[in-house]
C-alpha positions as CSV (number, residue, x, y, z in Angstrom):
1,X,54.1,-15.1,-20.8
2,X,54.3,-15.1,-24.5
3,X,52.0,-12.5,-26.1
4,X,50.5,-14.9,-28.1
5,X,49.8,-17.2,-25.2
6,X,48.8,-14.2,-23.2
7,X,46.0,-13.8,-25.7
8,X,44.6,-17.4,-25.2
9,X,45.3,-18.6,-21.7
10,X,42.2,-18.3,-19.7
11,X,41.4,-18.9,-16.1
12,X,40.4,-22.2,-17.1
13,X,41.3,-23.1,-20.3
14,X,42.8,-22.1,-24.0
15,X,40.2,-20.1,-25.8
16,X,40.6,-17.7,-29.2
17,X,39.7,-16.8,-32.6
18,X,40.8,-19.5,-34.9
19,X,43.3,-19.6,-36.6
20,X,44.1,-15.4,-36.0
21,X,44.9,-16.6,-32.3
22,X,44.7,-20.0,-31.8
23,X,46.6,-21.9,-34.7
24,X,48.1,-25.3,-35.6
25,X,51.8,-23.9,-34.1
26,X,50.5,-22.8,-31.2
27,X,48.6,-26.0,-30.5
28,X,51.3,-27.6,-31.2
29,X,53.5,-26.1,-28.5
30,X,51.4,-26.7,-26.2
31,X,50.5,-30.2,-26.5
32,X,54.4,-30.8,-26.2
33,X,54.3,-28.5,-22.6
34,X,51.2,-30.5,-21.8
35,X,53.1,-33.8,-22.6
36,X,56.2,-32.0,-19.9
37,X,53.7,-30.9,-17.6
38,X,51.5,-34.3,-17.1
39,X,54.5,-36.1,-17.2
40,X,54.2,-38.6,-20.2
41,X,57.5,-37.6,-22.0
42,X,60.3,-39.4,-23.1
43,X,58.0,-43.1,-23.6
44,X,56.4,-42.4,-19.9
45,X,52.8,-42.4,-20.8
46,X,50.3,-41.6,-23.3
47,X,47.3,-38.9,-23.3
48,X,43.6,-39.1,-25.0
49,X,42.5,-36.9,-27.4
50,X,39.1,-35.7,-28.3
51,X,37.5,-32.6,-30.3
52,X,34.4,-30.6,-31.3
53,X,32.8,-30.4,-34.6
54,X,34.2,-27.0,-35.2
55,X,35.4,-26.6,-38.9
56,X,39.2,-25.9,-37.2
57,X,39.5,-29.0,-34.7
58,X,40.9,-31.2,-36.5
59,X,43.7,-29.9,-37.2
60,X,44.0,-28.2,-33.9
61,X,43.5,-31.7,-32.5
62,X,45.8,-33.1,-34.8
63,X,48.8,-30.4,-34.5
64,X,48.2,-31.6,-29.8
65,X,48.6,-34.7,-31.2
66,X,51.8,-34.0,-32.9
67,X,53.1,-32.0,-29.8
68,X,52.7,-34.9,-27.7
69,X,53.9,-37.4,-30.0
70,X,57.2,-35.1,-30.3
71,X,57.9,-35.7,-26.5
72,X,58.0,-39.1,-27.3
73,X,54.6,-39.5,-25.5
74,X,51.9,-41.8,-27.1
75,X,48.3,-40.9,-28.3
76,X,45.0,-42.3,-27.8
77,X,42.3,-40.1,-30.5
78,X,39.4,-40.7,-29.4
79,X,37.4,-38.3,-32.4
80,X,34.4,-36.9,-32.0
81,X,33.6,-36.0,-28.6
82,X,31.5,-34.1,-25.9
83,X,33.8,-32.4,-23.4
84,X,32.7,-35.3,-20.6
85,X,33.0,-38.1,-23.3
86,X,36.3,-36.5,-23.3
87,X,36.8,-37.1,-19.2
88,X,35.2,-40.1,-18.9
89,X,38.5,-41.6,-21.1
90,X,40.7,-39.6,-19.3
91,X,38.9,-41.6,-16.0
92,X,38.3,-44.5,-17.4
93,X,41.6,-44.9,-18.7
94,X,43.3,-43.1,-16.4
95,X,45.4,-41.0,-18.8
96,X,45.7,-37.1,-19.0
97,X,43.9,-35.3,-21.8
98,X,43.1,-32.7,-24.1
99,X,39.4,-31.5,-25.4
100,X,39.8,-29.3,-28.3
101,X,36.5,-27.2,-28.3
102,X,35.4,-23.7,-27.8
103,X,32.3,-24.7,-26.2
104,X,29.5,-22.1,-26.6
105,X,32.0,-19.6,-27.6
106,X,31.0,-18.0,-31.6
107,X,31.7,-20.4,-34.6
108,X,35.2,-18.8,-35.3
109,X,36.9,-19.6,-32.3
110,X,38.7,-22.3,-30.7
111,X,40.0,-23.5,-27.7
112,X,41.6,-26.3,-25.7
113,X,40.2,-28.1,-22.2
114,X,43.1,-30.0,-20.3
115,X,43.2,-32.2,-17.4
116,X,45.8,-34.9,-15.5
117,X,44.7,-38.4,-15.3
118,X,41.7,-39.5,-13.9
119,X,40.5,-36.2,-14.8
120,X,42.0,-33.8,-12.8
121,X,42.0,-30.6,-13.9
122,X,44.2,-27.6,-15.3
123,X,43.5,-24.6,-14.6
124,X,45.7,-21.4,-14.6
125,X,46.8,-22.0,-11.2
126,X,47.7,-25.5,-11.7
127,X,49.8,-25.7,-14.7
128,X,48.7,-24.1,-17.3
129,X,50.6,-21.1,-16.8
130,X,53.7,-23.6,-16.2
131,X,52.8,-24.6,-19.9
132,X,52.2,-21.4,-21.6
133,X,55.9,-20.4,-19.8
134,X,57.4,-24.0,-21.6
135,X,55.6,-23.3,-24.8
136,X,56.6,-19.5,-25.5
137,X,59.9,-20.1,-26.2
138,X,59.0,-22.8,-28.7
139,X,56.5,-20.0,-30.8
140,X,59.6,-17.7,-31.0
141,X,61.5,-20.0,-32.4
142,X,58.8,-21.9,-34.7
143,X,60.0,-25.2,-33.7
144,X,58.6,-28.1,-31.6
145,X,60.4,-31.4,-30.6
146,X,59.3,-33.2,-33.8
147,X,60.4,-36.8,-33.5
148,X,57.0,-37.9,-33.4
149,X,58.5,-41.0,-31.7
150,X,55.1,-41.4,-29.9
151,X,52.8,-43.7,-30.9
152,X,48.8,-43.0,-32.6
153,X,46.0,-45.0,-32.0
154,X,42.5,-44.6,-32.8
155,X,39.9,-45.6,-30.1
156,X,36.3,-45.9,-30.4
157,X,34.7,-44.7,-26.8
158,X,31.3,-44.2,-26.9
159,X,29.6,-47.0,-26.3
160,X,31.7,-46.9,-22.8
161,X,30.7,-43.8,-22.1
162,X,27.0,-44.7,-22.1
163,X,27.3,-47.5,-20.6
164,X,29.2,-45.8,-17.6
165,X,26.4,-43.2,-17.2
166,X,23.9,-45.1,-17.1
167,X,25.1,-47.1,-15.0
168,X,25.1,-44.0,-12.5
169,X,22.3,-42.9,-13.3
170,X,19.9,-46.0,-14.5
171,X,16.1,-44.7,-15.7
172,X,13.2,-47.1,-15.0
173,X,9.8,-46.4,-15.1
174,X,6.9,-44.7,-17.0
175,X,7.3,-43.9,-20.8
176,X,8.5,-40.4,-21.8
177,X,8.8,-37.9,-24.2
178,X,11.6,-36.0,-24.7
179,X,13.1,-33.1,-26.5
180,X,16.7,-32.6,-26.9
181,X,17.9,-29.4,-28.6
182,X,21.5,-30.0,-29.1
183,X,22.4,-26.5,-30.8
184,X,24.4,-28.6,-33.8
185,X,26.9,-29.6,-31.0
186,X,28.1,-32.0,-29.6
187,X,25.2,-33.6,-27.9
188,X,24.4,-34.1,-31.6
189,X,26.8,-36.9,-31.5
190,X,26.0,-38.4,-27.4
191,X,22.7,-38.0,-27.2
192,X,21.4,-40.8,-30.2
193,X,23.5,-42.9,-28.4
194,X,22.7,-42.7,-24.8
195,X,19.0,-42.2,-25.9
196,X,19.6,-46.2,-27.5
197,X,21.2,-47.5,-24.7
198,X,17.8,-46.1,-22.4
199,X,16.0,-48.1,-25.0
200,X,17.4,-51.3,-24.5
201,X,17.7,-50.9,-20.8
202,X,13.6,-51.4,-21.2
203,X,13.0,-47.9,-21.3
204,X,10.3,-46.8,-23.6
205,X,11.4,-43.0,-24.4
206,X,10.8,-41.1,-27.2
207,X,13.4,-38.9,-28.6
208,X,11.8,-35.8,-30.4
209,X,15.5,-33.9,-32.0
210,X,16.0,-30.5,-32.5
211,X,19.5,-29.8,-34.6
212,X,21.3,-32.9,-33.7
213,X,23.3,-32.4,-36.7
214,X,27.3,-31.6,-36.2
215,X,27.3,-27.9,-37.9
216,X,30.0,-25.9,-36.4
217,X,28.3,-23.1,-37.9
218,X,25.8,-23.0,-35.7
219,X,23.5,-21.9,-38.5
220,X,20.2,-22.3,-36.4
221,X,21.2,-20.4,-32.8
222,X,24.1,-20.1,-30.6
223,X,24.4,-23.5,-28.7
224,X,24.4,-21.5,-25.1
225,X,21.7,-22.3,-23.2
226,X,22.6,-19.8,-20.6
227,X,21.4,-17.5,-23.1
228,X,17.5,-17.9,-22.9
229,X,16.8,-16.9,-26.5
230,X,18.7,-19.5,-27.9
231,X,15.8,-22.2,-25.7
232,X,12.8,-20.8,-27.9
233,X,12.7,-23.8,-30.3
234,X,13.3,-25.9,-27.4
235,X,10.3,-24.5,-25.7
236,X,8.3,-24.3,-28.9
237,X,8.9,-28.0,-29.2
238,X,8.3,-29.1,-25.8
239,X,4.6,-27.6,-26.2
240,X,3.9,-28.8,-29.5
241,X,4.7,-32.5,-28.6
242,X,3.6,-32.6,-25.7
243,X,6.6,-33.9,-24.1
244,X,7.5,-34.4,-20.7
245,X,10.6,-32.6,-21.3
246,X,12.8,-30.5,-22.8
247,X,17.2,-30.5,-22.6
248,X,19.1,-28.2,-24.1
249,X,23.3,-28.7,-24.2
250,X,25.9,-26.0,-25.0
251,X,28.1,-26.2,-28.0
252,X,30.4,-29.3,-26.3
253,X,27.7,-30.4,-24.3
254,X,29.3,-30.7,-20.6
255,X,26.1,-28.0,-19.7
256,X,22.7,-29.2,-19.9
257,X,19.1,-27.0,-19.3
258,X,15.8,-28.3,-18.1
259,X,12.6,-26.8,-19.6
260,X,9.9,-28.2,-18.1
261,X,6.4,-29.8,-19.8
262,X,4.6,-26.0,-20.2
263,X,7.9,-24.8,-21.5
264,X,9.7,-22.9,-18.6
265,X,13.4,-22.8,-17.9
266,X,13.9,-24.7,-14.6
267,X,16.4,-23.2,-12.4
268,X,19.8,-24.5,-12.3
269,X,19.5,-23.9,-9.2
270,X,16.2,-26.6,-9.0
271,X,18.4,-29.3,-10.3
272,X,21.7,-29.2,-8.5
273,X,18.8,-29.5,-5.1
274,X,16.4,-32.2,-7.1
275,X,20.4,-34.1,-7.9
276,X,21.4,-33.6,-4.1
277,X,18.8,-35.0,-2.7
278,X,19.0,-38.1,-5.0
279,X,22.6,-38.5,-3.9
280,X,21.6,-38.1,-0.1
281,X,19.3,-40.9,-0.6
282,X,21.8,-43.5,-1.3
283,X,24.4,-41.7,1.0
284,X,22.8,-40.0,3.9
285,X,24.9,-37.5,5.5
286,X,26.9,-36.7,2.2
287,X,28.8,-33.6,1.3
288,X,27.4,-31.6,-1.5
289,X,28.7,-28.4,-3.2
290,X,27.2,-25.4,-4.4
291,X,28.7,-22.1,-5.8
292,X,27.7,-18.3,-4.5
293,X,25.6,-17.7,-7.1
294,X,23.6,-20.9,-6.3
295,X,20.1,-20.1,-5.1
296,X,20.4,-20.0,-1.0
297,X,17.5,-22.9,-1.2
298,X,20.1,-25.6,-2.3
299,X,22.2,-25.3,1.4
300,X,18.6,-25.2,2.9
301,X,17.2,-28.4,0.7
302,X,20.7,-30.0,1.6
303,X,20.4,-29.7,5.7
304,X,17.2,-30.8,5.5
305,X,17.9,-34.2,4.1
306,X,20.8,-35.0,6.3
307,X,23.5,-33.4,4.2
308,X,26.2,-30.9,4.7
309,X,26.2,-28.2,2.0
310,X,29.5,-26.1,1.5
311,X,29.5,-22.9,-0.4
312,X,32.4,-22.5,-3.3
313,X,33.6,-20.1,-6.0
314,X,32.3,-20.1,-9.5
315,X,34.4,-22.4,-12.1
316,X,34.9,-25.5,-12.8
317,X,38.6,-26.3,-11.4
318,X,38.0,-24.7,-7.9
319,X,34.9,-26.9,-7.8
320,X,36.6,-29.9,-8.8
321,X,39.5,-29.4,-6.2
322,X,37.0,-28.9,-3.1
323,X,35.4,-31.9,-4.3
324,X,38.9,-33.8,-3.4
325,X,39.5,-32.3,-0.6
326,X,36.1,-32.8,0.9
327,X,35.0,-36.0,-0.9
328,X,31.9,-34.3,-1.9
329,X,29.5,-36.6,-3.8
330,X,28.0,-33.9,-6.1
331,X,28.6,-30.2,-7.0
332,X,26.5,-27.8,-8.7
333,X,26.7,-24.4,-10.5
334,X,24.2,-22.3,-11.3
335,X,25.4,-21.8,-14.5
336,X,24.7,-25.7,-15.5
337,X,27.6,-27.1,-15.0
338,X,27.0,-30.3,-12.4
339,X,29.8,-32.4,-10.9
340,X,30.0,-35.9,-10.1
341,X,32.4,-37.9,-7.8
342,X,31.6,-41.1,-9.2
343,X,32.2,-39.7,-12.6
344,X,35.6,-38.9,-12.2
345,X,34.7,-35.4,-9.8
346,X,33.9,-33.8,-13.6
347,X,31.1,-32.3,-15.1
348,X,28.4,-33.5,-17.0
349,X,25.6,-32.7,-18.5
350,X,24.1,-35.9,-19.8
351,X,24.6,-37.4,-16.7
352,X,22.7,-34.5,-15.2
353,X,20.0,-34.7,-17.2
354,X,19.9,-38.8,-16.6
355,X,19.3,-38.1,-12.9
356,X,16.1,-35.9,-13.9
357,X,14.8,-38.0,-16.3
358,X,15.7,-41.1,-13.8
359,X,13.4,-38.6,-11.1
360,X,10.8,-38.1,-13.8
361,X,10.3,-41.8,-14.9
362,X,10.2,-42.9,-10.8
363,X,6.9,-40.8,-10.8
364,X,3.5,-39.7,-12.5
365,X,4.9,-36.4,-11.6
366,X,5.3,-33.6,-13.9
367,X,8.5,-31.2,-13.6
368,X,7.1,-28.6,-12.6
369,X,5.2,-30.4,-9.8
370,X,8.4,-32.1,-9.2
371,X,10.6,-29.2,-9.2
372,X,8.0,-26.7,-7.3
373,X,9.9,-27.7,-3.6
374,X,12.9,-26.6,-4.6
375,X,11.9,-23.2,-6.0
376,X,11.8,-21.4,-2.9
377,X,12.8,-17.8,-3.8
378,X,12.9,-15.3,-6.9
379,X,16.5,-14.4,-8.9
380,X,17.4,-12.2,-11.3
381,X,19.6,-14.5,-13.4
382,X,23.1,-13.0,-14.1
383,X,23.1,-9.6,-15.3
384,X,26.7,-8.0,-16.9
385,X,27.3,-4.3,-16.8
386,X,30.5,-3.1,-18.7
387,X,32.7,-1.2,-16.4
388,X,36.4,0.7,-16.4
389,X,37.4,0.0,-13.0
390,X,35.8,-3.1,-11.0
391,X,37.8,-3.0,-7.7
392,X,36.3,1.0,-7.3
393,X,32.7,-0.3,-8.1
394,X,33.2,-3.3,-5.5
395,X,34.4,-0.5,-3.4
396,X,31.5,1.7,-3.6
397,X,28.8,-1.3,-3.1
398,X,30.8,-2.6,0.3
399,X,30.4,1.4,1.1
400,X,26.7,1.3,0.2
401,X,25.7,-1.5,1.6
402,X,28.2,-1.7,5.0
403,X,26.2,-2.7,7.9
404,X,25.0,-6.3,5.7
405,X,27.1,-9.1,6.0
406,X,29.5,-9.0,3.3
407,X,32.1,-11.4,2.4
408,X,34.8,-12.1,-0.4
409,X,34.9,-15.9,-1.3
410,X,34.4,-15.0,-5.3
411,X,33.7,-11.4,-5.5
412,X,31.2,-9.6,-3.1
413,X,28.1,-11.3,-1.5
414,X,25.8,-9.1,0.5
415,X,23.4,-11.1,2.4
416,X,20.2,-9.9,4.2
417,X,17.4,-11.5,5.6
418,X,15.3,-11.5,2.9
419,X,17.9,-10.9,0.2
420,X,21.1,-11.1,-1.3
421,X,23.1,-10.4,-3.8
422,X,26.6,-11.6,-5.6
423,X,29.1,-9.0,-7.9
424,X,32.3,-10.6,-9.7
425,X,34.4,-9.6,-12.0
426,X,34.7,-11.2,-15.0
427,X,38.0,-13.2,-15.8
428,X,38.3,-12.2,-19.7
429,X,36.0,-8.9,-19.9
430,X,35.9,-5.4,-18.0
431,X,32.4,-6.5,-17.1
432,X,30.5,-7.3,-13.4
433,X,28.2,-9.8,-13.4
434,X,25.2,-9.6,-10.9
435,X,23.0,-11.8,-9.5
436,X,20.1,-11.1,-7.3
437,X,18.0,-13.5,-5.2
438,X,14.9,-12.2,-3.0
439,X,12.6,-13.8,-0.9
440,X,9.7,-12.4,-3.8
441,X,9.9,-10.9,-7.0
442,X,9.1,-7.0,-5.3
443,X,12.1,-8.0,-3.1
444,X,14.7,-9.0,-5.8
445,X,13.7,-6.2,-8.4
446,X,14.0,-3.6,-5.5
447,X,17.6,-4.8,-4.9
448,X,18.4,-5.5,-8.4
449,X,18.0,-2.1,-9.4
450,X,19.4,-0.9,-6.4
451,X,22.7,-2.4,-7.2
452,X,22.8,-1.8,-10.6
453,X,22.7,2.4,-10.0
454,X,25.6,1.6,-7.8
455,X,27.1,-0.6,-10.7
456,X,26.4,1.9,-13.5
457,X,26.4,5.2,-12.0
């Protein structure tokens, strides 16, 4: 692979400093491999378009555009757009497409989001190596097929959007309150809208807005709820208002958090078995994903109601792919990514935080009443530990901790009765992440530590 490429390519997706790394020629190269790779060249098809409010995307967005239009492939820009606006017109439309955004990565970078028609994605595995292999050869020689002979249109697609999640995920009921922190990203641009499409549904909701403004400065926090100091506003808000509840999106808004009416962060973990049980529901027996860093309550929550739960890696095109092959109606990461079949088998975190609100409104419940069942144990959220050589630290844990179960889907998992625990490498950093679950808080900070003197030592 091309150095440069080498430098961007993720597991996943495109991601790098802008334009140091990621640049208007390198975009460009690669929207022409993506137009080879999805096979829309030579007048076969077009793709859809959509970017962030990052100070670099549109150019980025407009040198894919270009790369695709030099393949003789056509061009639907769709503008603005939250990473699962940008799906939904992939679905709807059934047409490949590109997201240009960086998510919750710093203000400075960049990055690209792919996937086939309908929504499929593209991860390393399934063709986005193939593309970064097409597009070196075009970096070295600073040239791109250039006819342009594609055509460019402009589509407006948000008021589809809404109107396809909600009509997933319809809320009726009592009146709420709601605060929505959308970290000057992209739910800045979704959520006004959605939130006016509740309203004239019949549903009297108040929208109380915490940086709904497009900055891609980010000048008030990092928009990463994962990251629980970037919720204090949120929560601050939530308790001042008096509202029923609080969301939080990340930078492109396909990740959505729940704080709940005192202020606490609701598990991820909560939702994806609150979600699952919703979906069981109207299809009784359904298949529902979760990943190993999913609290071991979801698989518990889903047997109980009829379902069958099945246990998957972390990220987002593995998920995706075992929702095909299963036919899984609904996935869920503890991270706060959620997946959908009826959206397309992509993730979304408006339509995630639909079916809570949709859960809310049904009752006179509170969310912490109504999340209280499926808080069953106590986790140590992920925990990353810098270190030189992962596969001799994996080795010394399975040492450490041989007579557990252990097994190897994404990782190590070491599962006890009353505990368990998950180490994986990350795919970009020399770090392990960690995560801890234990039947009480004694239990999980007795293992946590544990494992982290094996981690660190």
């Amino acid at each position: 692979m091309h150095p440069r490429l080498q430098a961007v390519v993720k597991a996943y997706d495109v991601r790098g400093r802008s334009p140091e790394q990621l640049d208007s020629g390198l975009a460009r190269a690669l929207g022409s491999a993506f137009a080879d790779e999805t096979g829309i060249s030579d007048g076969r098809g077009k793709a859809v378009v959509g970017r962030d409010m990052r100070a670099s995307s549109p150019e980025i967005a407009g040198a894919i555009a270009d790369g695709i239009r030099g393949r003789g492939a056509g061009v639907v820009d769709i503008g603005l757009a939250s990473t699962d606006l940008l799906y939904c017109a992939s679905g709807v439309l059934d047409l490949p497409g590109v997201m240009v955004t960086a998510s919750h990565n710093p203000a400075g970078d960049n990055g690209l989001k792919m996937c086939r028609a309908g929504a499929r994605p593209i991860g390393l595995d399934t063709g986005l190596a193939a593309m970064a292999e097409v597009a070196g050869p075009m970096l070295e020689t600073d040239s791109t097929p250039a006819d342009e002979s594609g055509g460019l249109e402009q589509l407006a697609f948000l008021e589809t959007y809404v109107k396809t999640l909600l009509d997933l995920a319809p809320v009726r009921g009592r009146r709420l309150t709601v605060a929505v922190d959308a970290g000057n990203g992209m739910a800045g641009h979704t959520v006004p809208a959605v939130f006016d499409g509740l309203r004239a549904s019949g549903l009297d909701v108040e929208l109380v807005p915490l940086y709904l403004e497009l900055d891609g400065t980010f000048p008030n926090h990092e928009a990463n709820p994962l990251d629980h100091s970037t919720l204090v506003d949120l929560q601050a808000a939530v308790r001042e208002h008096g509202a029923d509840i609080g969301l939080a999106f990340d930078g492109d808004a396909d990740r959505c958090f729940v704080i709940d009416e005192t202020g606490e962060v609701v598990s991820p973990s909560a939702i994806t078995g609150l979600i699952a049980t919703r979906h069981l529901a109207i299809e009784p027996g359904a298949t529902i994903l979760h990943n190993v860093i999913t609290s071991r309550a979801v698989p518990e929550i889903v047997s109980e109601h009829g379902g069958t739960p099945i246990r998957t890696p972390v990220g987002h095109s593995l998920i995706k792919a075992e929702m095909a092959r299963t036919g899984a109606v609904f996935g869920g990461e503890h991270s706060g990514h959620f997946y959908f079949r009826e959206f397309y088998l992509a993730d979304s975190g408006m339509l995630a935080a639909l079916h809570v609100m949709a859960a809310l409104a049904e009752t006179d419940r509170s969310v912490s009443d109504l999340m209280a069942e499926f808080l069953r144990y106590s986790s140590s959220g992920e925990i990353n530990s810098r270190v030189d050589d992962a596969p001799a630290v994996l080795g010394r844990l399975e040492e450490t901790y041989a007579e557990h179960e252990l097994d190897h889907l994404d990782g190590l998992t070491v599962t006890a009765d009353d505990w368990w625990f998950n180490v994986r490498p990350s795919n970009t950093e020399p770090l392990l992440r960690l995560n801890v679950e234990g039947a009480d808080d004694a239990t999980m900070a007795r293992v946590r530590d544990d494992v982290l003197a094996v981690i660190r030592s």
